[in-house]
C-alpha positions as CSV (number, residue, x, y, z in Angstrom):
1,X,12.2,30.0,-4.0
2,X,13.0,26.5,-2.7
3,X,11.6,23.6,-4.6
4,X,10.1,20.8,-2.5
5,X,9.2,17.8,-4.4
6,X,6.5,14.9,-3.2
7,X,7.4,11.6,-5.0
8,X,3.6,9.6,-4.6
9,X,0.5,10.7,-2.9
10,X,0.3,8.2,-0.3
11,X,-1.4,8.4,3.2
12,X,1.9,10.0,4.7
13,X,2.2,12.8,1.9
14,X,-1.9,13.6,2.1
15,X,-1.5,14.3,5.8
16,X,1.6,16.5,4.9
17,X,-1.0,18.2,2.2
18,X,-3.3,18.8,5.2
19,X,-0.1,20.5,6.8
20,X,0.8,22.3,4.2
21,X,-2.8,23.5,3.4
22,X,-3.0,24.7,7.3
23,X,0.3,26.8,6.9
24,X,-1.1,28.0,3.9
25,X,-4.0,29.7,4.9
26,X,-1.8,32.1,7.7
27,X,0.6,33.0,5.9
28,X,2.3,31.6,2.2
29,X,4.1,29.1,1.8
30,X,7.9,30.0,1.9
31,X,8.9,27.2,-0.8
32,X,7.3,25.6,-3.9
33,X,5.9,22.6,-4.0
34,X,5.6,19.7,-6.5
35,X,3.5,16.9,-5.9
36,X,4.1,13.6,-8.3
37,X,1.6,10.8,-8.3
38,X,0.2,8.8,-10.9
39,X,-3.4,9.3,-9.6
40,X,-4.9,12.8,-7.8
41,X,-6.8,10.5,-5.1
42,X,-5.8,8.0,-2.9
43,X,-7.1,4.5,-2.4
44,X,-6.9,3.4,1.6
45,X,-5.5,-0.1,0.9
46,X,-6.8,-1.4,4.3
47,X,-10.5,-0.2,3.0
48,X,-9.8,-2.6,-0.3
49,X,-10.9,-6.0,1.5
50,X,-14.1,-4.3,2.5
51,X,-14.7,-2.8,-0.8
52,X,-13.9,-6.6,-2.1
53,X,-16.6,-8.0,0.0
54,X,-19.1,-5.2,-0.8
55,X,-19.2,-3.2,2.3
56,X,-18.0,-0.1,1.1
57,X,-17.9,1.5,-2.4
58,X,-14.8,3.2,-3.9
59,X,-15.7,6.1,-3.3
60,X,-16.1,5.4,0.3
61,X,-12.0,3.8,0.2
62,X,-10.5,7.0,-1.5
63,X,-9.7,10.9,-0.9
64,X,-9.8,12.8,-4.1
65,X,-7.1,15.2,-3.6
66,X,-8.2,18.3,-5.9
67,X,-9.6,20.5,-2.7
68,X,-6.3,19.8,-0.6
69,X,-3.4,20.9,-3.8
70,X,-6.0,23.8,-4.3
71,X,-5.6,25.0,-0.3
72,X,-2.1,23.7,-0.2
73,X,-1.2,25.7,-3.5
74,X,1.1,22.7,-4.4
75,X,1.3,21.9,-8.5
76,X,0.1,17.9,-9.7
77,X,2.0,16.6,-11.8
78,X,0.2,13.3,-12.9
79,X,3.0,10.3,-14.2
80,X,5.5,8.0,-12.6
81,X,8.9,8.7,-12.1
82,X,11.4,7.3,-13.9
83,X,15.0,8.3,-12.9
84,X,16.3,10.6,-10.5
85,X,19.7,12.0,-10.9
86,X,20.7,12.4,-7.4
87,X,23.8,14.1,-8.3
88,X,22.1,16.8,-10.2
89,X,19.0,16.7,-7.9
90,X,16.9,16.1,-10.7
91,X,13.8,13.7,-10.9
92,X,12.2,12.8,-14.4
93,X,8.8,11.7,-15.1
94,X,7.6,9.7,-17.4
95,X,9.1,8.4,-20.6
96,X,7.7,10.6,-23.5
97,X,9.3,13.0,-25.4
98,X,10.7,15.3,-24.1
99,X,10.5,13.8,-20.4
100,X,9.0,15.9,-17.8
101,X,12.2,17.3,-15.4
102,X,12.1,18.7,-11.8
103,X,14.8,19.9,-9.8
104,X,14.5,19.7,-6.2
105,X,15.9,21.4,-2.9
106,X,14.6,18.7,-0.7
107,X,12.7,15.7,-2.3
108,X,10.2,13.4,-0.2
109,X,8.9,9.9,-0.9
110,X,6.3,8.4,-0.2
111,X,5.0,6.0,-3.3
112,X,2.7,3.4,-3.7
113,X,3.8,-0.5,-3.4
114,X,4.5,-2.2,-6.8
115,X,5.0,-5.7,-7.6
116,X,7.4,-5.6,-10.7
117,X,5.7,-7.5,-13.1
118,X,9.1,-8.1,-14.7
119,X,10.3,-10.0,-11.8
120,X,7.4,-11.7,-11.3
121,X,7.1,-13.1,-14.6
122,X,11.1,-14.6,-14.1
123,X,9.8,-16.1,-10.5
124,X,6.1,-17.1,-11.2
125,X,6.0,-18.1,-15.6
126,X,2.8,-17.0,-16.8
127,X,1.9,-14.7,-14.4
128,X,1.6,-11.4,-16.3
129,X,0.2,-13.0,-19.2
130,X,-2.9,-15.2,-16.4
131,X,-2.6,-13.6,-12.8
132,X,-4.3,-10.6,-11.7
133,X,-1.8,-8.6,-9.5
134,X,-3.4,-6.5,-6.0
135,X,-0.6,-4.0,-6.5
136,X,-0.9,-1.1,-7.0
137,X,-3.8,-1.0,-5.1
138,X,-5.3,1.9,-7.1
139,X,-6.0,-0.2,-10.1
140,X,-7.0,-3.1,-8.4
141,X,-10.9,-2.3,-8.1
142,X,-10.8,-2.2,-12.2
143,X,-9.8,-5.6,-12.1
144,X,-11.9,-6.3,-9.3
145,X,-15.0,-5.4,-11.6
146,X,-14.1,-7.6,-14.5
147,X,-13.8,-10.3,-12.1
148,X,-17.4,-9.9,-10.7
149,X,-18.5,-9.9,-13.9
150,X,-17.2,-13.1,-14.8
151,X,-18.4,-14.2,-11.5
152,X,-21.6,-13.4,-12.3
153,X,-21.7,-15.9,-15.4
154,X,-20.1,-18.7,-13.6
155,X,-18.7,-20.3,-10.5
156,X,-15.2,-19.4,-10.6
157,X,-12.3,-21.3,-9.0
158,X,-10.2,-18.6,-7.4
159,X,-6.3,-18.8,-5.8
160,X,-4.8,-16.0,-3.6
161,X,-1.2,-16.5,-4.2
162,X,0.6,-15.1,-1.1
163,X,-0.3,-15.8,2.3
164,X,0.9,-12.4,4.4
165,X,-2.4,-9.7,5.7
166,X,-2.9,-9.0,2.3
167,X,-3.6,-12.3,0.7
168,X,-5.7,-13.6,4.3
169,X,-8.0,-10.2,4.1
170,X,-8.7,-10.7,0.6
171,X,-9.3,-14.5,0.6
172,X,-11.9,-14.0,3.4
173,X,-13.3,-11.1,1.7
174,X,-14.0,-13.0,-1.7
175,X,-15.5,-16.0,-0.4
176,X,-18.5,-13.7,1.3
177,X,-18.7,-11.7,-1.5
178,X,-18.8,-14.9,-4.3
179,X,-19.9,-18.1,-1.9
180,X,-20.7,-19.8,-5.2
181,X,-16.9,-19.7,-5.7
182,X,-14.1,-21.7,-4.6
183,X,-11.2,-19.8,-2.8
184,X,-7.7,-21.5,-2.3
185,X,-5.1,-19.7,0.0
186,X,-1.6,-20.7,-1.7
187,X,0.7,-20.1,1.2
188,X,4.6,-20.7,-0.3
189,X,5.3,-22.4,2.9
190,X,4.7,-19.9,5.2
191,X,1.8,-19.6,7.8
192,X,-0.9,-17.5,6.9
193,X,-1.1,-14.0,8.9
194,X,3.0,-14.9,9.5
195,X,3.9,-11.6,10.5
196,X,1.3,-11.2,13.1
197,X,1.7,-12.9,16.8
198,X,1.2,-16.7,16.5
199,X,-2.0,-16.6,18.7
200,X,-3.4,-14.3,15.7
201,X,-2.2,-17.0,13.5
202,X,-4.2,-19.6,15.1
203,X,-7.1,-17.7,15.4
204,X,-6.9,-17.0,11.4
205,X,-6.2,-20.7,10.6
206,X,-9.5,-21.4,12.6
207,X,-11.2,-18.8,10.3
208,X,-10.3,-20.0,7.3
209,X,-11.0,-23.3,7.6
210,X,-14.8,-22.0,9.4
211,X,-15.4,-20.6,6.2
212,X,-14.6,-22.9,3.9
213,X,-11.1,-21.5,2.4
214,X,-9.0,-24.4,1.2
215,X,-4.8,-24.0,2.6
216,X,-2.4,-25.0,0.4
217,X,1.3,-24.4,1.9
218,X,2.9,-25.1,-1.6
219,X,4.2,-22.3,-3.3
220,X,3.1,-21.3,-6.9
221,X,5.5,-21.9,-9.2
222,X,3.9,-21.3,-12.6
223,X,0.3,-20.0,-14.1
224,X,-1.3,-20.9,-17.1
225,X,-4.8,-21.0,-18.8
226,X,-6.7,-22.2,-16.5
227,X,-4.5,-23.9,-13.9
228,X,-1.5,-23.1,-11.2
229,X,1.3,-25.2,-10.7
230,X,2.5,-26.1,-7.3
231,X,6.4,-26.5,-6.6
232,X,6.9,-27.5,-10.3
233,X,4.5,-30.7,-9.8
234,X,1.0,-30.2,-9.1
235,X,-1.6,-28.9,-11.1
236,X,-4.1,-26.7,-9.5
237,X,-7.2,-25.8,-11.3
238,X,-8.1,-22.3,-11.3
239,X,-9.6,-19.9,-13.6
240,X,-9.0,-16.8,-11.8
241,X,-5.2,-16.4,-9.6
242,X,-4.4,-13.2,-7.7
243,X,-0.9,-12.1,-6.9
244,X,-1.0,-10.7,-3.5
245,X,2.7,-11.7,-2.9
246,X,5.0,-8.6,-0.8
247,X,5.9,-5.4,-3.0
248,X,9.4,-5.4,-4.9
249,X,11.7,-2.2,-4.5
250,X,10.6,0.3,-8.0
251,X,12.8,-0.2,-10.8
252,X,13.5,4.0,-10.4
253,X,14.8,3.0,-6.7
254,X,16.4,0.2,-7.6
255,X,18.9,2.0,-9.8
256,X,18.8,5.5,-8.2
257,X,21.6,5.1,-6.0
258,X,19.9,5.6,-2.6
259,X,21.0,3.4,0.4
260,X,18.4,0.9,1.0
261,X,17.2,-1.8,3.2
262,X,17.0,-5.4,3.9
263,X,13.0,-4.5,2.5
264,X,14.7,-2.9,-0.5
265,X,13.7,0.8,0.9
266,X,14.6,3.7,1.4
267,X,17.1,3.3,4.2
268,X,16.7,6.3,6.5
269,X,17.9,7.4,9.9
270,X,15.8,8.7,13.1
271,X,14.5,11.9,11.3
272,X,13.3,10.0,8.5
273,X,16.3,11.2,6.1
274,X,18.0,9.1,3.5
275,X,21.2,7.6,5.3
276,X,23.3,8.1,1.7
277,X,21.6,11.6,0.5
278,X,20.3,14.1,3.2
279,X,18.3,16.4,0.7
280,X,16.3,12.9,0.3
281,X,13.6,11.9,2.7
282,X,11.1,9.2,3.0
283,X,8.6,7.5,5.7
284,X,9.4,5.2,8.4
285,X,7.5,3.3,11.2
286,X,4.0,3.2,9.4
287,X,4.0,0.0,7.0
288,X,1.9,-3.3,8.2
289,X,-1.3,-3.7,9.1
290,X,-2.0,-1.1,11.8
291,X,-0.4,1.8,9.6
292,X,-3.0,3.7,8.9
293,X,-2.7,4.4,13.4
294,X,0.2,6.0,13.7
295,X,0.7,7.8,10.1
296,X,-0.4,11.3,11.5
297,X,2.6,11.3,13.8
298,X,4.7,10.3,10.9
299,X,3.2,13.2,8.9
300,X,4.0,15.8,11.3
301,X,7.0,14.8,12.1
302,X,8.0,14.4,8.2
303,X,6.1,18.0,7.6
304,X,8.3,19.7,10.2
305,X,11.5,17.8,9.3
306,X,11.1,19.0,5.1
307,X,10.4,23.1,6.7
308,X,13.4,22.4,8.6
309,X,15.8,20.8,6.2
310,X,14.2,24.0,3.3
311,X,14.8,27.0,6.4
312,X,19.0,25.8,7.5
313,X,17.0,24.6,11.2
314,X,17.8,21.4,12.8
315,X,15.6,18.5,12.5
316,X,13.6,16.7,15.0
317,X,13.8,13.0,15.4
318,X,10.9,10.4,14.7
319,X,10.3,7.8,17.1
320,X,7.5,4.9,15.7
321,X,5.8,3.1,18.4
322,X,7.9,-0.2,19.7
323,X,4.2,-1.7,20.1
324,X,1.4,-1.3,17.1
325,X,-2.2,-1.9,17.2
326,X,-2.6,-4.6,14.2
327,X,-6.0,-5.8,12.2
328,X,-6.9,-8.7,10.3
329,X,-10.3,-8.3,8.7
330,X,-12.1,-11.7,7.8
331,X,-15.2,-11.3,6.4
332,X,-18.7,-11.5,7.9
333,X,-17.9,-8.2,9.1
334,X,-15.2,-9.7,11.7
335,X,-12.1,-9.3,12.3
336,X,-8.8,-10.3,14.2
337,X,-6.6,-7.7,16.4
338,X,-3.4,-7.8,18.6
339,X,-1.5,-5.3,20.2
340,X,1.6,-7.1,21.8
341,X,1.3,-10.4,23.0
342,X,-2.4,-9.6,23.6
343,X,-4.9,-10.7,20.7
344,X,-8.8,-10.4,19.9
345,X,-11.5,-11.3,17.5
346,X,-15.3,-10.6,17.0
347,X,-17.6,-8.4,15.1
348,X,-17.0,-5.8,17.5
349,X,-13.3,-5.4,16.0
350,X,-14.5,-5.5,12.7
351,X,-16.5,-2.4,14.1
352,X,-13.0,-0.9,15.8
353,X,-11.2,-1.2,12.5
354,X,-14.0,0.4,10.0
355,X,-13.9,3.3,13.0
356,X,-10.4,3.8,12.3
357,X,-10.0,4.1,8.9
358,X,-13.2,6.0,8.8
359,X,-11.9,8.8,11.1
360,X,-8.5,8.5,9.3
361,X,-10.3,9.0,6.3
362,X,-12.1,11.6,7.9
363,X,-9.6,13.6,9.1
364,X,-8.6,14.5,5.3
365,X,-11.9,14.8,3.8
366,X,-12.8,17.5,6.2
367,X,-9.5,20.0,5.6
368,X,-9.1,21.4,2.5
């Protein structure tokens, strides 16, 4: 039989589970299936900044994914990947002895964001020794923990270092949950919310400022015990910084030979295939703040590409929406929206956005 492989357990790849699970129960499935993650549940990263602020618990922001690999019949392998041999169509996990090896007929990927704490330390000294990083996601809520505890002992002077949806939602999310703290946004010269519409931009600067988050548009340049600095001058006091700064490509992509793109990705064309390796296959069209939207489509398309590309059939292109529903959650149960040029805020789509990541969220929990 064919050998599928499933590189991550993201959103994308759960849906495809789903899929596979539905196939499963008509008839079996005509390949074997491998799915590679480092955790068997996934954590809805736009549930985090409600979890943050107290609204929901983790159990509430993640999908334990025994049921679906039982209905599915696909094999866990728990670990992170470390090479793939494209040539031989080979991936190998982990790093004991002997590695764990898997060839592949068709090989999907869909893996959490990193930031490589390698990289980091060159760019930002001090930060894997001081800063606590928000990716990956899934061990964030650990860190999260230790962090209310020390909270709970003593005001804390906190700094979100990166200003894109990430850093905003969590910023806004701390300072309801700890209001005896201080909360400094720590921008790196760009506006906060920058890749939303500039009326959403406005509208966050406004929030921020309502709720007493200090903007900084410096950028953080070094951390040590108990301050930041600020473009190699400034000393910022601060006893607890997060690194919410954009994801870096995985060391195993970086060197694996795929062609990527300008966001160090997989670079793939309309049917969501690697442009350099066809067997190869990865998401496209569902990163940024609406993603969680329009992943379904993405899933089904992906599902019926990988049966395709594992039957000799032709494949069936993907086409992403040119025009996203986007959410900015900040605190106080509110939250920010555009769609366009059109944009919106209230508690009413604070409501919107906890609807749709609830029936996302939903949508798995209910189909084994």
């Amino acid at each position: 039989m064919k050998h599928l492989v499933l590189l991550g357990g993201e959103f994308v790849h759960v849906h495809l589970l789903v899929r596979l699970a539905q196939h499963a129960r008509q008839v079996p499935l005509p390949f074997r299936v491998t799915l590679i993650a480092p955790h068997p549940q996934l954590l809805e990263a736009a549930m985090l900044p409600a979890l943050v602020a107290g609204h929901k618990t983790a159990e509430q922001c993640s999908v334990a994914l025994h049921s679906l690999l039982h209905a599915s019949g696909v094999n866990y392998v728990q670990g992170g990947v470390c090479h793939v041999d494209l040539a031989r169509k080979v991936v190998v996990v982990g790093r004991g002895e002997p590695a764990l090896s898997f060839g592949y007929d068709a090989l999907s990927v869909d893996t959490e964001p990193v930031m490589d704490r390698d990289l980091m330390e060159r760019t930002i000294p001090g930060a894997r020794e001081h800063a606590l990083f928000l990716r990956p996601g899934s061990a964030f809520p650990a860190l999260w923990n230790r962090l209310l505890e020390l909270a709970a002992r003593q005001p804390l002077r906190i700094a979100v270092i990166g200003a894109e949806t990430a850093g905003v939602e969590l910023a806004f999310a701390l300072i309801e949950r700890l209001p005896q703290c201080s909360v400094t946004l720590v921008c790196g010269g760009v506006t906060p919310a920058a890749n939303h519409p500039e009326a959403v931009q406005q509208r966050v600067l406004r929030r921020l400022k309502d709720c007493g988050i200090t903007v900084l548009p410096q950028t953080c340049s070094a951390i040590a015990a108990g301050h930041i600095v600020l473009d190699q001058v400034t000393h910022l006091a601060c006893d607890a910084p997060v690194l919410t700064l954009a994801a870096q490509t995985a060391p195993w992509l970086a060197s694996s030979g795929l062609a990527l793109n300008e966001l160090g990705l997989i670079a793939v064309n309309e049917f969501q295939q690697s442009t350099s390796h066809p067997q190869v296959f990865a998401a496209r069209g569902v990163a940024g703040p609406g993603a969680g939207l329009d992943v379904v489509h993405a899933a089904s398309n992906l599902a019926m590409n990988l049966f395709a590309a594992l039957s000799g059939l032709g494949l069936q292109a993907y086409k992403p929406r040119a025009t996203g529903l986007n959410f900015v959650s900040c605190g106080g149960r509110y939250a920010m929206a555009s769609w366009g040029r059109c944009s919106f805020e209230g508690r009413w789509v604070a409501y919107w956005k906890d609807w749709a990541s609830r029936r996302l969220m939903a949508r798995i929990k209910a189909r084994p």
